[in-house]
C-alpha positions in Angstrom: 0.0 0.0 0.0 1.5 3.1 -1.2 1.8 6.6 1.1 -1.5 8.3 -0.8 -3.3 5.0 0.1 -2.1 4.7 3.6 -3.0 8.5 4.1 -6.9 8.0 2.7 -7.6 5.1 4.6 -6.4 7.0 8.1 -8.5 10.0 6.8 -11.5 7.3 6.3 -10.7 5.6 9.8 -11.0 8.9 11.7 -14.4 9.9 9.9 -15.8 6.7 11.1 -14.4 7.2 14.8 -15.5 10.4 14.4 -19.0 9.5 13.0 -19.8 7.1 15.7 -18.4 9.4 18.8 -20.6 11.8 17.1 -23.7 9.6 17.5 -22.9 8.3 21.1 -22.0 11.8 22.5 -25.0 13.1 21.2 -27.7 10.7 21.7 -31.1 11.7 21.9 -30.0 14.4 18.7 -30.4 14.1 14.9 -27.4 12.2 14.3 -26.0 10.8 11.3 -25.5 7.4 12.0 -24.3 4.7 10.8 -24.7 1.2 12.2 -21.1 -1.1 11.8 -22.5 -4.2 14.2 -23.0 -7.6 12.9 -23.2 -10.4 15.9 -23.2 -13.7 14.9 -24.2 -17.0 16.2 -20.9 -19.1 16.4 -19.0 -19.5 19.3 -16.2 -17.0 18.4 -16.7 -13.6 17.9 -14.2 -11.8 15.5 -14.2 -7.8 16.1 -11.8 -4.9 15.1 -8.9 -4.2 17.4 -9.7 -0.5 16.2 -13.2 -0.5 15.9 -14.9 -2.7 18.7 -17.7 -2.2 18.0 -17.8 -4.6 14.9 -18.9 -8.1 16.0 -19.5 -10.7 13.5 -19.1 -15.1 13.7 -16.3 -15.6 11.2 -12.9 -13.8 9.8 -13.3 -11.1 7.7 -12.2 -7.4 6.7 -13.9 -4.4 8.9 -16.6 -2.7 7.6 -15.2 0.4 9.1 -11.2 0.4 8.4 -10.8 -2.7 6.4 -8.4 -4.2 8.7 -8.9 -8.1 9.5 -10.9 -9.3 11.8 -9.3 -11.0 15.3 -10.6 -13.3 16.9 -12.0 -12.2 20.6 -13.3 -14.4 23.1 -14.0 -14.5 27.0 -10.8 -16.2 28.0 -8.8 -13.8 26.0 -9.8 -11.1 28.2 -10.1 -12.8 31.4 -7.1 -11.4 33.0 -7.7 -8.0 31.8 -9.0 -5.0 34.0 -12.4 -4.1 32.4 -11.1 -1.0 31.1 -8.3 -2.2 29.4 -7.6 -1.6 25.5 -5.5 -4.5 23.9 -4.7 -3.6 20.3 -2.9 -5.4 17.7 0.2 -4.7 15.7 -1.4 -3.8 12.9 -3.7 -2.0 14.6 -0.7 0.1 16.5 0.5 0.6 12.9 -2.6 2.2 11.5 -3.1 4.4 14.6 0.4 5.1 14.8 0.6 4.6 18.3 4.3 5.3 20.1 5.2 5.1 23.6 8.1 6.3 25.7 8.7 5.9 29.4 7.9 9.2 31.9 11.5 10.8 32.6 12.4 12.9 35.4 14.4 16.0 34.9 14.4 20.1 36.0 11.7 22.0 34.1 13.0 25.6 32.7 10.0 27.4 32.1 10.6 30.6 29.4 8.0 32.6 29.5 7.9 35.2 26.9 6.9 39.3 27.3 6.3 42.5 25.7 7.0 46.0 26.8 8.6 48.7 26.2 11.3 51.1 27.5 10.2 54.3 29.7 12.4 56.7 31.5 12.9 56.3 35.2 10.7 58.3 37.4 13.2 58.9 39.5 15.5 61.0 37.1 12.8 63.4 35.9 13.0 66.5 37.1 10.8 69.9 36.8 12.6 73.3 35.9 11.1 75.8 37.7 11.2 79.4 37.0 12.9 81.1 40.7 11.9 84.7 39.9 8.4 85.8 38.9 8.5 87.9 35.8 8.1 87.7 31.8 10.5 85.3 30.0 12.3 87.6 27.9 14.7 84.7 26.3 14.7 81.0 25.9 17.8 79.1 25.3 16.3 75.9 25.1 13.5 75.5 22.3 12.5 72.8 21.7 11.4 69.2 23.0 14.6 66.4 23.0 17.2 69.0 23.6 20.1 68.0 25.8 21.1 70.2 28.6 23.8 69.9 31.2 23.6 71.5 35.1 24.7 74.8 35.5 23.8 75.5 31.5 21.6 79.2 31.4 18.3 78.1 30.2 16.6 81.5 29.7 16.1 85.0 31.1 13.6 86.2 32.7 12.9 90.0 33.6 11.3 90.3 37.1 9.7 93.7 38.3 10.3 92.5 42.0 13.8 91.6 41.9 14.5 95.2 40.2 12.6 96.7 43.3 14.7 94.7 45.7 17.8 95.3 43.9 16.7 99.1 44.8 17.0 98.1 48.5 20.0 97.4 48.1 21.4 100.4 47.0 19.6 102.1 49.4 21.0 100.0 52.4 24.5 100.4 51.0 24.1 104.4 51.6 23.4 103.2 55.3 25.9 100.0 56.0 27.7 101.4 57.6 25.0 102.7 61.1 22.4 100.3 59.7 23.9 96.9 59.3 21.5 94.5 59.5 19.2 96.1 57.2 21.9 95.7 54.4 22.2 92.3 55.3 18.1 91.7 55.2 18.7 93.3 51.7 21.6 90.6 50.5 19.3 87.9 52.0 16.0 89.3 50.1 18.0 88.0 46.7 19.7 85.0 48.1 16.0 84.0 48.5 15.3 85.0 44.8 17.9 82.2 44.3 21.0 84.6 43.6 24.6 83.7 44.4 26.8 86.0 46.6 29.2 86.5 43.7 25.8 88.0 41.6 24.9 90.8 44.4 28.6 91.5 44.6 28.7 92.2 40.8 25.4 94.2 41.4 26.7 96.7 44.1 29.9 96.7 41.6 27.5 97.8 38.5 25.6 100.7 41.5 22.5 99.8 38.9 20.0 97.3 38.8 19.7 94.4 36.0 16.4 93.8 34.4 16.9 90.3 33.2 18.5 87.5 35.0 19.5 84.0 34.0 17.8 80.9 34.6 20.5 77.6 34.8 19.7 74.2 34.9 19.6 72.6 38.1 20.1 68.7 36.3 21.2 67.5 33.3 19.4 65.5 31.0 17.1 65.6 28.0 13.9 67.9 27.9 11.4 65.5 27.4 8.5 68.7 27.7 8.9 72.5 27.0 6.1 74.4 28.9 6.6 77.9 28.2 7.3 80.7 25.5 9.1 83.5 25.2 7.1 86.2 26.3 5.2 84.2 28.8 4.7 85.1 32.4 5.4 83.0 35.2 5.5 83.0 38.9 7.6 81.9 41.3 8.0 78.2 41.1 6.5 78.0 38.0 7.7 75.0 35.3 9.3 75.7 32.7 11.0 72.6 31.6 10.4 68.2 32.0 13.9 66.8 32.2 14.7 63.6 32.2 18.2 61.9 32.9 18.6 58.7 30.2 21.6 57.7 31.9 19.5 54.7 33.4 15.9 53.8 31.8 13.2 51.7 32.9 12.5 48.4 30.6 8.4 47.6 31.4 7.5 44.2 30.6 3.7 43.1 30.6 3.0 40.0 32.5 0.1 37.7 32.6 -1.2 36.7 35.8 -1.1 33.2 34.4 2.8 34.1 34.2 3.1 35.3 37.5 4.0 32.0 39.4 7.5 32.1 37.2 8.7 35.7 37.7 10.0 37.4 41.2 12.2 39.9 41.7 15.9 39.1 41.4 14.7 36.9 37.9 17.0 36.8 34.8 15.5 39.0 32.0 17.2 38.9 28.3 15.4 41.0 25.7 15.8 42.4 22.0 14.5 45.6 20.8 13.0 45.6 16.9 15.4 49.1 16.0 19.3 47.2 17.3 19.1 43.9 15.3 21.2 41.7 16.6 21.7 43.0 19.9 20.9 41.6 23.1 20.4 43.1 26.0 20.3 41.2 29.9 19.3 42.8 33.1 17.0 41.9 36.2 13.7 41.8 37.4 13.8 44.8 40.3 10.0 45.1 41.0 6.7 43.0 40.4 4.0 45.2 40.5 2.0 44.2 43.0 -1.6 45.0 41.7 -2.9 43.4 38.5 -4.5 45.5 35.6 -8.5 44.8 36.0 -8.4 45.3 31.7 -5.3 43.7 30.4 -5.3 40.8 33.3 -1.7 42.2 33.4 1.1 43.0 36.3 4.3 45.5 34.9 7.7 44.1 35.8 10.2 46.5 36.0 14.0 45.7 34.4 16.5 49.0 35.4 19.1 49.2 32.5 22.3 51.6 32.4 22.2 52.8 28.8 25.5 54.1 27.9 25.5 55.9 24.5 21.4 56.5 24.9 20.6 53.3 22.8 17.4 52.8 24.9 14.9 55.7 24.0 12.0 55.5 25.8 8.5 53.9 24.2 11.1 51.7 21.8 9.3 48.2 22.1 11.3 45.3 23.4 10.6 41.2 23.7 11.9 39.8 26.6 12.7 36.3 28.0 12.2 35.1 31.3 14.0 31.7 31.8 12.6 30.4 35.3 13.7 26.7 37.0 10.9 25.3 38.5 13.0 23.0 41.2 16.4 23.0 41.7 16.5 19.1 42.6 15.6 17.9 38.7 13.3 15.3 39.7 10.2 16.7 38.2 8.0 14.3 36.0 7.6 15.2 32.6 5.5 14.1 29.4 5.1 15.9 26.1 2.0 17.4 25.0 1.0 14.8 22.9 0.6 12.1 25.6 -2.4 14.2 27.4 -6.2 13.9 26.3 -7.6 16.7 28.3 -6.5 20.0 29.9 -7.7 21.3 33.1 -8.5 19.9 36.2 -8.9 16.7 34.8 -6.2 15.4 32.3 -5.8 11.6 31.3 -3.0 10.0 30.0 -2.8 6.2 28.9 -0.4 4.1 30.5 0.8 0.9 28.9 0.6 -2.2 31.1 4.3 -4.3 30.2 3.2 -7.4 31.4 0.5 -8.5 28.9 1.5 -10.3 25.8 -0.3 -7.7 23.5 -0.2 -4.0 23.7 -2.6 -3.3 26.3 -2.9 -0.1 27.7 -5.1 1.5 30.4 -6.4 5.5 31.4 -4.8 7.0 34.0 -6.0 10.6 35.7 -3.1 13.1 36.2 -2.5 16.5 37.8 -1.0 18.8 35.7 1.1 20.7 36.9 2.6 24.0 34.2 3.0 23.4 30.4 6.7 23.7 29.3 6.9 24.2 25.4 5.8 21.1 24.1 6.0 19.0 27.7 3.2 18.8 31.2 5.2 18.9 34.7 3.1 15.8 36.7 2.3 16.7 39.9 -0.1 13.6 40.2 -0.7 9.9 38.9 2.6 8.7 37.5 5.8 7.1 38.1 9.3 7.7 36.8 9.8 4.5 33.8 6.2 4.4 33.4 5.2 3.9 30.2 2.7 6.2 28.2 1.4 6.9 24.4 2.6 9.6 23.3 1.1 9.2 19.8 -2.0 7.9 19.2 -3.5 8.5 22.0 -6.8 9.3 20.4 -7.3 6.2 18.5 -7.0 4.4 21.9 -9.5 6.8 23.3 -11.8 6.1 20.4 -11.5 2.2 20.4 -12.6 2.8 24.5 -15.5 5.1 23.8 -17.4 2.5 21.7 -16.6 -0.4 23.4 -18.3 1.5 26.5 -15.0 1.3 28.4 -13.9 4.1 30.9 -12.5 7.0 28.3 -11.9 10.3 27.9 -15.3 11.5 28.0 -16.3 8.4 30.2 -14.8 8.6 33.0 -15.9 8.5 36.6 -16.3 11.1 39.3 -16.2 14.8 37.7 -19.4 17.2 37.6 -17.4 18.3 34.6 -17.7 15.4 32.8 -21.8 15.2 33.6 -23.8 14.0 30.5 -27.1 13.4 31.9 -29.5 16.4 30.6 -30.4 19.3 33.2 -33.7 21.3 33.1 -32.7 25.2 32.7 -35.4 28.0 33.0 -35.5 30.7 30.5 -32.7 32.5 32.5 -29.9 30.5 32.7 -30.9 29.3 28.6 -30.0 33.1 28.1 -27.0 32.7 29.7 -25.7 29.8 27.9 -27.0 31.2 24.6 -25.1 34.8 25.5 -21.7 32.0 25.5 -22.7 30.1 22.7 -22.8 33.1 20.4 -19.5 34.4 21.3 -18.4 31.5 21.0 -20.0 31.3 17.3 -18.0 34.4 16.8 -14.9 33.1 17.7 -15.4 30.4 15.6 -15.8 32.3 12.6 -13.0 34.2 13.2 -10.7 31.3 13.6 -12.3 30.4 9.7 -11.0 33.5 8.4 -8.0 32.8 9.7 -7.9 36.1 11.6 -5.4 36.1 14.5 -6.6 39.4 15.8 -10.0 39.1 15.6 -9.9 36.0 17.0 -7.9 37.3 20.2 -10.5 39.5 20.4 -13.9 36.9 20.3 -11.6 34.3 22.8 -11.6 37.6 25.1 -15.5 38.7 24.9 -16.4 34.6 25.2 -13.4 34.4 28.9 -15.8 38.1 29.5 -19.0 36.3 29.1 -18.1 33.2 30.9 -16.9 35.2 33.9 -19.9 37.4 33.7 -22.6 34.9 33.9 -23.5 34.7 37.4 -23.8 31.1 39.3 -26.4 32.9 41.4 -29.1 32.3 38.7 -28.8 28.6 38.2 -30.6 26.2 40.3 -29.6 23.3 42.4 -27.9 20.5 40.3 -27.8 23.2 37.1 -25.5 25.6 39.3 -23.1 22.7 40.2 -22.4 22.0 37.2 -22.3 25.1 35.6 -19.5 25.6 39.0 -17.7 22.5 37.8 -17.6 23.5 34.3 -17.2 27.2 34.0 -13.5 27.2 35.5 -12.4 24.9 33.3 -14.2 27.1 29.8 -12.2 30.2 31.3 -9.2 28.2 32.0 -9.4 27.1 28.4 -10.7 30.6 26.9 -7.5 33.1 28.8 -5.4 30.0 27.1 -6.5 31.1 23.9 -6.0 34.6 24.2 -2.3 34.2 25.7 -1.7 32.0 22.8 -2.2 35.1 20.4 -1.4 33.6 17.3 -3.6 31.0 15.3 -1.6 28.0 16.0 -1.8 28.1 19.6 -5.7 29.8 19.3 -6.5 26.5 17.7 -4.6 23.9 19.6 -7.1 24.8 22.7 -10.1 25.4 20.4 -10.3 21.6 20.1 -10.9 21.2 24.2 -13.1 23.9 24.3 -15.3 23.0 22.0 -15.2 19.5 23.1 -16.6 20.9 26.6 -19.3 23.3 24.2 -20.5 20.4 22.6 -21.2 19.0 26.5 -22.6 22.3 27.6 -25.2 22.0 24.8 -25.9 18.1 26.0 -26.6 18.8 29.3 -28.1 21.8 29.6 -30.5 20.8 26.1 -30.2 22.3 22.6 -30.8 25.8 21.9 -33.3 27.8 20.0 -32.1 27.5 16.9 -30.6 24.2 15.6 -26.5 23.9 16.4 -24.4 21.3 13.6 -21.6 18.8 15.0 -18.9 19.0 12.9 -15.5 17.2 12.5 -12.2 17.4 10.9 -10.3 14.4 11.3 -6.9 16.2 10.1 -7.0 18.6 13.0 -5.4 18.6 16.4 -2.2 16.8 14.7 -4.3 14.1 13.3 -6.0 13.3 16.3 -9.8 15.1 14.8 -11.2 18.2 16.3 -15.1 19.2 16.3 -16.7 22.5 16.7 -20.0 23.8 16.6 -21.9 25.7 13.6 -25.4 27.3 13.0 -24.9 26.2 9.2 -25.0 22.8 8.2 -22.4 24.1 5.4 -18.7 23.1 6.8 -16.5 25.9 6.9 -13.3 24.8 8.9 -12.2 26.9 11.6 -8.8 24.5 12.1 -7.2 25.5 8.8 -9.6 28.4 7.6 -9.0 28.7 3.5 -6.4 25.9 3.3 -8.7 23.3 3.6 -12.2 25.0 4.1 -14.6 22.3 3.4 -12.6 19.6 5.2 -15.0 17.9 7.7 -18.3 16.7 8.2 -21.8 17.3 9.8 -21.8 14.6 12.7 -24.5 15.5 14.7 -27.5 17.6 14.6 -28.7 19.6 17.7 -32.6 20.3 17.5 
């Protein structure tokens, strides 16, 4: 069998696993079913390794696959738990299936940022005017202009400081039997902010100036220009922003999701878009300890000498944080791949080594962060373990229809509830109010619109959190409590992801928890379409929901549009 044939019939296997998942997750709807059972009279029964469901009394080719037939009888299975899967070689061929044992080792989480530079608050200064009086001159015109301490900055002419320098000369004429009011004169200018060696050259002019100079008490860059020649100020008044670039302030914009991984003292490296290939490293000096009620956002604050003023404040910068989550290395780890479900309840499937045959069984974890393309396991597994970390869907599949504890059969979760729930018109508004942003998001993920999308993925997390638990009765508000973390959870995931890639890879659980929503809580007012795509998720078949029986694919948008099928229909 060539590649092109190899690729059809897996294309052809996951319609039909997707067909019949379709029809026992949505029972009491529309489905489009199709029946693949024959049972036959002899004493052994030959089934599918991948599709159980087939029965029939002699050898043969599936219906379903086309794979042959094994033999399956009650001592084969005898010293099997219940729940266990036992597949073939071919049939681990077809699905692909691969396995590796659970390692230990010390999980470096990066976690990626934006920002931008800003100037440090605590290098910008005011200039303030000393004198009252009419700017007659300004040196400094203009916004971005560097000036340096002790640098005259403008001149001002003051009626008041003439008058006082008119004291003056009056208690000169009388130093000599009036002393102290000569020296109340000297110390009327010191307050106007004149030096000793100014009033000297005052008494040594025996005239008083009309314009004085204004110096810079800082150096830096002006970063705002308040006045005007010809504008008057009073005393005190600003005249001037500067800021000293010396040091500079990198902001970085955290999620709270994020937060766990950064503390002060933490490693930061970042780029900025304007120095290619230029790396910058510094250190996390403040977390700030309030998060942004919009953005779901804390600033972290990296202080950065900039020698030659490369850093200009509002550049934008990407930063890495690179964050060890135990020092000992003995964290479990398993790639992406290997786990079913995200949120509170993830499953894995663990092969057992002593059987003859591939036989493998579902295990419940704890996850604990993702890593890349890796879960930290906080729960449920053993170091040399071994898991699927391919094909972990077909084995999930084969479970579901031969009514064995799956992914969307296990035991013990309000989250995983099936059974229907009576709602009132109230809480069906609710649900309907997250159904159609979630309709939205959907078609935005079809038009392959990253931004758009970010946007509908942060109205549907909105709606979720908005709908209050208050409003649903007795069993209804339990689960909506069970499920509604785990939507959100799901929902912020997407809009951290940003780009479509990401958006879609947890599209596939959430709408795998939408479709359950609908179940239990009974369809809507308006008729909802099951759809599938067996090439998404990897290969491992995503579904969504649609109002339009029409498929328009919201996994690969205009690459593959139309790939998919109706599977269910919601009435």
């Amino acid at each position: 069998m060539n590649n092109t044939s190899k690729y059809v019939l897996a294309v052809a296997v996951a319609l039909a696993v997707g067909l019949l998942l379709g029809k026992w997750f949505f029972s009491g709807s529309d489905a489009h079913e199709h029946a693949h059972e024959e049972i036959g009279n002899g004493n052994t029964i030959w089934t599918c390794s991948m599709d159980p469901q087939v029965r029939q009394n002699k050898p043969g080719s599936c219906p379903i696959c086309g794979m042959d037939l094994i033999p399956l009888d009650d001592n084969q299975d005898a010293d099997l738990d219940p729940d266990a899967i036992r597949l073939s070689a071919s049939a681990m061929h077809l699905a692909q299936v691969a396995t590796a044992e659970v390692q230990q080792g010390q999980i470096v989480k990066t976690t990626r940022l934006n920002g931008k530079v800003a100037a440090d608050e605590r290098q910008i200064f005011t200039q303030s005017a000393h004198l009252p009086g009419r700017i007659e001159r300004l040196m400094v015109n203009f916004t971005g202009e560097a000036v340096r301490k002790g640098q005259v900055i403008a001149q001002i002419y003051s009626p008041e400081l003439v008058t006082a320098q008119e004291e003056l000369f009056q208690a000169l004429k009388i130093k000599a039997t009036v002393p102290a009011l000569y020296e109340a004169a000297r110390e009327k200018l010191r307050y106007w902010k004149l030096s000793d060696e100014q009033i000297n050259a005052i008494e040594a002019a025996g005239k008083p100036r009309e314009t004085f100079d204004i110096k810079a008490d800082v150096s830096g860059i002006v970063v705002e220009k308040k006045v005007n020649s010809g504008d008057y100020v009073a005393r005190g008044g600003a005249l001037f922003t500067i800021a000293n670039l010396d040091k500079v302030w990198v902001l970085l914009e955290a999620y709270e999701s994020d937060l766990h991984w950064v503390k002060k003292g933490s490693p930061v490296e970042f780029t900025v878009a304007s120095l290619p290939g230029e790396q910058f490293r510094g250190t996390v000096s403040f977390v700030d300890p309030v998060v942004n009620a919009m953005s779901r956002t804390a600033s972290l604050r990296v202080e950065m000498p900039n020698l030659g003023g490369k850093l200009k404040p509002e550049m934008f910068v990407v930063a890495e944080i690179k964050s060890a989550a135990n020092a000992r290395g003995d964290q479990l780890m398993v790639p992406r791949s290997a786990v079913l479900w995200t949120g509170k309840r993830s499953i894995v499937y663990v092969q057992d080594m002593e059987a003859t045959e591939p036989t493998f069984l579902l295990r419940e974890v704890t996850l604990g962060p993702a890593l890349g393309d890796s879960y930290a396991i906080e729960n449920g597994l053993r170091s040399g373990e071994v898991i699927v970390i391919n094909g972990t869907f077909a084995i999930d599949a084969a479970a579901q229809l031969a009514g064995k504890k799956s992914m969307m059969r296990a035991k013990g979760s309000l989250a995983e509830r099936t059974a229907p729930i009576a709602i009132g018109k109230q809480e069906r508004q609710h649900i309907a109010r997250v159904v159609e942003h979630y309709l939205q998001l959907k078609d935005a993920l079809v038009q392959s619109d990253a931004a758009v999308a970010k946007g509908y993925a942060t109205n549907l997390a909105a709606a979720i959190g908005r709908t209050p638990a208050n409003d649903f009765q007795s069993e209804a508000q339990e689960y909506w409590l069970a499920v509604a973390p785990l939507l959100s959870d799901l929902a912020n995931k997407m809009i951290q992801a940003g780009e479509l890639a990401g958006m879609r890879q947890y599209f596939t659980p959430f709408s795998d928890r939408m479709s359950n929503l609908i179940k239990v809580f009974g369809p809507l007012d308006v008729p909802v379409f099951v759809q599938f795509c067996p090439m998404a998720n990897s290969n491992k078949g995503g579904y969504w929901l649609s109002q339009q029986q029409e498929i328009r694919n919201p996994y690969y948008g205009d690459e593959m549009l139309t790939c998919g099928k109706v599977v269910a229909e919601i009435r």
